[in-house]
C-alpha positions as CSV (number, residue, x, y, z in Angstrom):
1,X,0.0,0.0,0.0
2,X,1.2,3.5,-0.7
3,X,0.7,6.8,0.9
4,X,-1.4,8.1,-2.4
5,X,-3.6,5.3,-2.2
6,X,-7.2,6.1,-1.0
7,X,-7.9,5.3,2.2
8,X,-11.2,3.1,2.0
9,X,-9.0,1.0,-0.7
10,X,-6.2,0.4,1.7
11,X,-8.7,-0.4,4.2
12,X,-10.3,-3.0,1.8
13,X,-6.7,-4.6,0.9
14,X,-6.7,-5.2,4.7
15,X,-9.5,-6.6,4.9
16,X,-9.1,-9.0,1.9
17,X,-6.1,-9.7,3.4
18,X,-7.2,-11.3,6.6
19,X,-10.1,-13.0,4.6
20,X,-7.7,-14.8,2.6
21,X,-6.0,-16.2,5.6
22,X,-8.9,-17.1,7.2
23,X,-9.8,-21.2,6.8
24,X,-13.5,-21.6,5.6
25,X,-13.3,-25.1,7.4
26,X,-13.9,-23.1,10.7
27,X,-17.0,-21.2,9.7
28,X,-18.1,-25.2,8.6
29,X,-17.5,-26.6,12.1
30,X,-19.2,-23.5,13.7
31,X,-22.1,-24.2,11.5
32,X,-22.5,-27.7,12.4
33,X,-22.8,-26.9,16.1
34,X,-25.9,-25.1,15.3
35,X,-29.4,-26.6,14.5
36,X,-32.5,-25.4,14.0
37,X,-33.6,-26.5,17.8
38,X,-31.1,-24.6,19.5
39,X,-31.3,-21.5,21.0
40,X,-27.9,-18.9,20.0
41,X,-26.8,-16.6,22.6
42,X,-24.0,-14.2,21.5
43,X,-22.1,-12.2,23.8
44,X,-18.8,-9.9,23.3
45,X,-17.4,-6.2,25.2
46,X,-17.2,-2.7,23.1
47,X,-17.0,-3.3,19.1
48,X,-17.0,-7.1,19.4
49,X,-19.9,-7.0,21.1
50,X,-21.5,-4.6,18.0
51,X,-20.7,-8.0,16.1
52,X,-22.0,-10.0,18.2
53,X,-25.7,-8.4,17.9
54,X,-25.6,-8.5,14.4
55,X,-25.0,-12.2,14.5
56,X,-27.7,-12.5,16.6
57,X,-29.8,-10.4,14.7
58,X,-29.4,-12.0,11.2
59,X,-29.5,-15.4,13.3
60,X,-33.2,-14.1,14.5
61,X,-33.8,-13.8,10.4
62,X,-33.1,-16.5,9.2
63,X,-35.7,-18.1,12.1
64,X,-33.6,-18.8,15.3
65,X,-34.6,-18.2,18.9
66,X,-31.2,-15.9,19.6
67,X,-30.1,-13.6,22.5
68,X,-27.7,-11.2,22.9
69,X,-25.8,-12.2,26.4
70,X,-26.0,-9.4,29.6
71,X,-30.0,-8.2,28.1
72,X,-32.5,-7.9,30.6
73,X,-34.6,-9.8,28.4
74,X,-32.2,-12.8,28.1
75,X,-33.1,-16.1,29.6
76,X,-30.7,-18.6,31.1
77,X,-28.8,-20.5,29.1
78,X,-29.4,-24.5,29.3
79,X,-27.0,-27.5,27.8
80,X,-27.6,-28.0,24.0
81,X,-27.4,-24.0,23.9
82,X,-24.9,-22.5,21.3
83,X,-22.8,-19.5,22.6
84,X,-20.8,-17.7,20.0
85,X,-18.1,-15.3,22.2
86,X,-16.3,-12.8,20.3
87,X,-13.0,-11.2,21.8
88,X,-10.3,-10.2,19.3
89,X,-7.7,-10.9,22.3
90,X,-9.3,-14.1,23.3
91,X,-8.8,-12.3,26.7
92,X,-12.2,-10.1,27.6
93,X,-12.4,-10.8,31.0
94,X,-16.8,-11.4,30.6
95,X,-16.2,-13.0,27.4
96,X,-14.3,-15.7,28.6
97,X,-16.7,-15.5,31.8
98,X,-19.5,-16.2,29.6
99,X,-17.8,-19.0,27.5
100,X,-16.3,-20.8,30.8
101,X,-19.7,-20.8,32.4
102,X,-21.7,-21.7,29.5
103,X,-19.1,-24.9,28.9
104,X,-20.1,-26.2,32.6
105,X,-23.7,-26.3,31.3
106,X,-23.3,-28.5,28.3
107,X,-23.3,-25.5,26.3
108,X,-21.9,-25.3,22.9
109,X,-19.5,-22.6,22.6
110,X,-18.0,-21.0,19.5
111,X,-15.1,-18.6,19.9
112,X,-14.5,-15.8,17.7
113,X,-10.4,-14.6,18.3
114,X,-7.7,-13.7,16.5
115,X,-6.0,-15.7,19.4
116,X,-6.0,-19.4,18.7
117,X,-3.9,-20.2,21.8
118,X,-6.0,-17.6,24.0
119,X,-8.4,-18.9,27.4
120,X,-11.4,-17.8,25.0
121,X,-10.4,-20.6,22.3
122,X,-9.6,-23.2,25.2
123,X,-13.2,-23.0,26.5
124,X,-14.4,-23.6,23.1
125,X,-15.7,-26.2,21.1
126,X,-15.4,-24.4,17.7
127,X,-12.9,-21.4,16.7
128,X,-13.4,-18.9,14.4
129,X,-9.8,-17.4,13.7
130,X,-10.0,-14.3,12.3
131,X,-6.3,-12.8,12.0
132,X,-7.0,-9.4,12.2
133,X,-5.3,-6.8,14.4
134,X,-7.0,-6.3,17.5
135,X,-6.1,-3.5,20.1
136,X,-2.7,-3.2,21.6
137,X,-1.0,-4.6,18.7
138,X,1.7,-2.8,16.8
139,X,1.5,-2.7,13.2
140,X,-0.5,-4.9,10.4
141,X,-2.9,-2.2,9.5
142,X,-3.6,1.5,8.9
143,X,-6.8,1.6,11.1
144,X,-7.4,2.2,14.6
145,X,-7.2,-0.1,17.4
146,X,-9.2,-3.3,16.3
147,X,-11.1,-2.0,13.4
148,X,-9.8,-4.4,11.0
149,X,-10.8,-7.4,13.2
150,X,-14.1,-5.8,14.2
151,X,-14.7,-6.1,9.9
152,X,-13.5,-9.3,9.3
153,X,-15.6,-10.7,11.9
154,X,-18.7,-9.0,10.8
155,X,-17.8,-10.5,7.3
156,X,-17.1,-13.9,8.7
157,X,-20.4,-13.9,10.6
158,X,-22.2,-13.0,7.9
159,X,-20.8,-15.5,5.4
160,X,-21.5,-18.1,8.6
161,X,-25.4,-16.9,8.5
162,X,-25.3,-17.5,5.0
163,X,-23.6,-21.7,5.6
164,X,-27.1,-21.7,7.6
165,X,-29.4,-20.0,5.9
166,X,-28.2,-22.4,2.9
167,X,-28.1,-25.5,4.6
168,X,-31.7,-24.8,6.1
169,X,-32.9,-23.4,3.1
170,X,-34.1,-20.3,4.4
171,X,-34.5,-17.4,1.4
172,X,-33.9,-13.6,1.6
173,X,-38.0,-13.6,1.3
174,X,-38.4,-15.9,4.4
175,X,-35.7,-13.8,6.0
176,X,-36.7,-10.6,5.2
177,X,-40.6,-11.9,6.5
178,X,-38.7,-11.5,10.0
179,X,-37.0,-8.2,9.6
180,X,-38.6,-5.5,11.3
181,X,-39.8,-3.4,8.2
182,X,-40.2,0.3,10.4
183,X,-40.6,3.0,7.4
Protein backbone atom coordinates (compact mmCIF):
# COMPACT_ATOMS: atom_id res chain seq x y z
CA UNK A 1 0.00 0.00 0.00
CA UNK A 2 1.21 3.51 -0.68
CA UNK A 3 0.74 6.83 0.91
CA UNK A 4 -1.36 8.06 -2.39
CA UNK A 5 -3.55 5.28 -2.16
CA UNK A 6 -7.23 6.11 -0.99
CA UNK A 7 -7.92 5.32 2.23
CA UNK A 8 -11.18 3.14 2.02
CA UNK A 9 -9.03 0.98 -0.66
CA UNK A 10 -6.19 0.35 1.71
CA UNK A 11 -8.68 -0.45 4.22
CA UNK A 12 -10.25 -2.99 1.84
CA UNK A 13 -6.69 -4.64 0.92
CA UNK A 14 -6.67 -5.22 4.69
CA UNK A 15 -9.52 -6.58 4.92
CA UNK A 16 -9.08 -9.04 1.93
CA UNK A 17 -6.08 -9.67 3.42
CA UNK A 18 -7.18 -11.27 6.65
CA UNK A 19 -10.14 -12.98 4.61
CA UNK A 20 -7.67 -14.84 2.59
CA UNK A 21 -5.95 -16.20 5.56
CA UNK A 22 -8.91 -17.11 7.24
CA UNK A 23 -9.85 -21.15 6.78
CA UNK A 24 -13.52 -21.57 5.56
CA UNK A 25 -13.35 -25.10 7.45
CA UNK A 26 -13.89 -23.06 10.68
CA UNK A 27 -16.95 -21.24 9.72
CA UNK A 28 -18.12 -25.19 8.65
CA UNK A 29 -17.54 -26.64 12.07
CA UNK A 30 -19.22 -23.49 13.72
CA UNK A 31 -22.12 -24.16 11.51
CA UNK A 32 -22.51 -27.73 12.45
CA UNK A 33 -22.77 -26.87 16.08
CA UNK A 34 -25.89 -25.08 15.33
CA UNK A 35 -29.36 -26.62 14.47
CA UNK A 36 -32.45 -25.44 14.00
CA UNK A 37 -33.60 -26.50 17.80
CA UNK A 38 -31.10 -24.60 19.51
CA UNK A 39 -31.27 -21.48 21.00
CA UNK A 40 -27.89 -18.87 20.04
CA UNK A 41 -26.81 -16.55 22.55
CA UNK A 42 -23.96 -14.20 21.47
CA UNK A 43 -22.09 -12.20 23.81
CA UNK A 44 -18.80 -9.94 23.33
CA UNK A 45 -17.36 -6.24 25.19
CA UNK A 46 -17.20 -2.68 23.12
CA UNK A 47 -17.02 -3.26 19.10
CA UNK A 48 -17.00 -7.08 19.38
CA UNK A 49 -19.91 -7.00 21.14
CA UNK A 50 -21.51 -4.65 17.99
CA UNK A 51 -20.70 -7.99 16.13
CA UNK A 52 -21.99 -10.04 18.23
CA UNK A 53 -25.69 -8.38 17.95
CA UNK A 54 -25.57 -8.51 14.42
CA UNK A 55 -24.98 -12.18 14.52
CA UNK A 56 -27.71 -12.49 16.65
CA UNK A 57 -29.81 -10.37 14.70
CA UNK A 58 -29.41 -12.01 11.19
CA UNK A 59 -29.53 -15.41 13.25
CA UNK A 60 -33.18 -14.09 14.47
CA UNK A 61 -33.84 -13.78 10.40
CA UNK A 62 -33.15 -16.51 9.23
CA UNK A 63 -35.73 -18.08 12.14
CA UNK A 64 -33.57 -18.84 15.27
CA UNK A 65 -34.58 -18.18 18.92
CA UNK A 66 -31.17 -15.88 19.65
CA UNK A 67 -30.08 -13.58 22.53
CA UNK A 68 -27.70 -11.19 22.91
CA UNK A 69 -25.83 -12.21 26.36
CA UNK A 70 -25.99 -9.37 29.57
CA UNK A 71 -30.03 -8.20 28.11
CA UNK A 72 -32.46 -7.87 30.56
CA UNK A 73 -34.57 -9.76 28.38
CA UNK A 74 -32.19 -12.76 28.05
CA UNK A 75 -33.12 -16.05 29.58
CA UNK A 76 -30.67 -18.57 31.06
CA UNK A 77 -28.77 -20.51 29.08
CA UNK A 78 -29.40 -24.47 29.35
CA UNK A 79 -27.05 -27.47 27.76
CA UNK A 80 -27.64 -28.02 24.00
CA UNK A 81 -27.40 -24.02 23.92
CA UNK A 82 -24.92 -22.45 21.35
CA UNK A 83 -22.82 -19.49 22.56
CA UNK A 84 -20.77 -17.70 19.98
CA UNK A 85 -18.14 -15.28 22.21
CA UNK A 86 -16.31 -12.78 20.30
CA UNK A 87 -13.04 -11.25 21.85
CA UNK A 88 -10.34 -10.21 19.33
CA UNK A 89 -7.69 -10.89 22.27
CA UNK A 90 -9.25 -14.11 23.30
CA UNK A 91 -8.83 -12.26 26.74
CA UNK A 92 -12.25 -10.08 27.63
CA UNK A 93 -12.38 -10.79 30.98
CA UNK A 94 -16.77 -11.43 30.57
CA UNK A 95 -16.17 -12.97 27.40
CA UNK A 96 -14.25 -15.70 28.56
CA UNK A 97 -16.66 -15.47 31.79
CA UNK A 98 -19.51 -16.25 29.61
CA UNK A 99 -17.81 -18.97 27.48
CA UNK A 100 -16.34 -20.80 30.82
CA UNK A 101 -19.69 -20.79 32.36
CA UNK A 102 -21.66 -21.71 29.49
CA UNK A 103 -19.11 -24.88 28.85
CA UNK A 104 -20.13 -26.19 32.55
CA UNK A 105 -23.66 -26.30 31.30
CA UNK A 106 -23.27 -28.48 28.29
CA UNK A 107 -23.31 -25.55 26.27
CA UNK A 108 -21.87 -25.28 22.88
CA UNK A 109 -19.48 -22.61 22.60
CA UNK A 110 -18.00 -20.98 19.54
CA UNK A 111 -15.13 -18.62 19.91
CA UNK A 112 -14.51 -15.80 17.71
CA UNK A 113 -10.42 -14.61 18.26
CA UNK A 114 -7.73 -13.72 16.51
CA UNK A 115 -6.00 -15.66 19.41
CA UNK A 116 -5.97 -19.36 18.72
CA UNK A 117 -3.93 -20.15 21.80
CA UNK A 118 -6.01 -17.57 24.02
CA UNK A 119 -8.36 -18.94 27.42
CA UNK A 120 -11.45 -17.85 25.00
CA UNK A 121 -10.42 -20.60 22.31
CA UNK A 122 -9.55 -23.17 25.24
CA UNK A 123 -13.22 -23.05 26.52
CA UNK A 124 -14.38 -23.58 23.06
CA UNK A 125 -15.72 -26.15 21.08
CA UNK A 126 -15.43 -24.35 17.68
CA UNK A 127 -12.88 -21.42 16.75
CA UNK A 128 -13.43 -18.87 14.38
CA UNK A 129 -9.85 -17.42 13.75
CA UNK A 130 -9.95 -14.27 12.35
CA UNK A 131 -6.28 -12.80 12.00
CA UNK A 132 -6.98 -9.41 12.16
CA UNK A 133 -5.31 -6.82 14.45
CA UNK A 134 -6.99 -6.31 17.45
CA UNK A 135 -6.10 -3.51 20.11
CA UNK A 136 -2.67 -3.25 21.60
CA UNK A 137 -1.01 -4.63 18.66
CA UNK A 138 1.68 -2.76 16.83
CA UNK A 139 1.51 -2.69 13.23
CA UNK A 140 -0.51 -4.89 10.43
CA UNK A 141 -2.91 -2.16 9.53
CA UNK A 142 -3.59 1.47 8.90
CA UNK A 143 -6.79 1.55 11.12
CA UNK A 144 -7.44 2.17 14.62
CA UNK A 145 -7.23 -0.09 17.36
CA UNK A 146 -9.17 -3.29 16.33
CA UNK A 147 -11.15 -2.00 13.42
CA UNK A 148 -9.80 -4.41 11.01
CA UNK A 149 -10.79 -7.44 13.22
CA UNK A 150 -14.06 -5.82 14.21
CA UNK A 151 -14.69 -6.09 9.93
CA UNK A 152 -13.48 -9.33 9.27
CA UNK A 153 -15.64 -10.69 11.89
CA UNK A 154 -18.67 -9.01 10.77
CA UNK A 155 -17.84 -10.53 7.28
CA UNK A 156 -17.12 -13.85 8.72
CA UNK A 157 -20.38 -13.88 10.62
CA UNK A 158 -22.17 -12.99 7.89
CA UNK A 159 -20.81 -15.55 5.36
CA UNK A 160 -21.46 -18.10 8.64
CA UNK A 161 -25.42 -16.88 8.49
CA UNK A 162 -25.32 -17.52 4.95
CA UNK A 163 -23.64 -21.69 5.63
CA UNK A 164 -27.12 -21.71 7.60
CA UNK A 165 -29.36 -19.99 5.93
CA UNK A 166 -28.24 -22.37 2.88
CA UNK A 167 -28.08 -25.46 4.56
CA UNK A 168 -31.65 -24.84 6.07
CA UNK A 169 -32.91 -23.39 3.05
CA UNK A 170 -34.12 -20.34 4.39
CA UNK A 171 -34.52 -17.42 1.42
CA UNK A 172 -33.94 -13.64 1.60
CA UNK A 173 -37.96 -13.57 1.34
CA UNK A 174 -38.44 -15.92 4.40
CA UNK A 175 -35.72 -13.77 6.03
CA UNK A 176 -36.73 -10.58 5.23
CA UNK A 177 -40.58 -11.94 6.47
CA UNK A 178 -38.66 -11.52 10.00
CA UNK A 179 -37.05 -8.15 9.58
CA UNK A 180 -38.64 -5.47 11.28
CA UNK A 181 -39.84 -3.41 8.22
CA UNK A 182 -40.17 0.33 10.42
CA UNK A 183 -40.62 3.03 7.43
Amino acid sequence: MTDNARILDQIVEEIEGVIAKMDEHDLEAARDLIAREDRVYATGEGRSGFQARSFAMRMMHIGYTSYMMGETICPSMHEGDVLLAISGSGKTRKTVEDAEAAKKLGVKVIAVTSKPESPLAAAADAVILVPGRVKGEAGGSIQLLSSLFDQSVHIALDALCLMISRRDHVSDAQANANHANVE
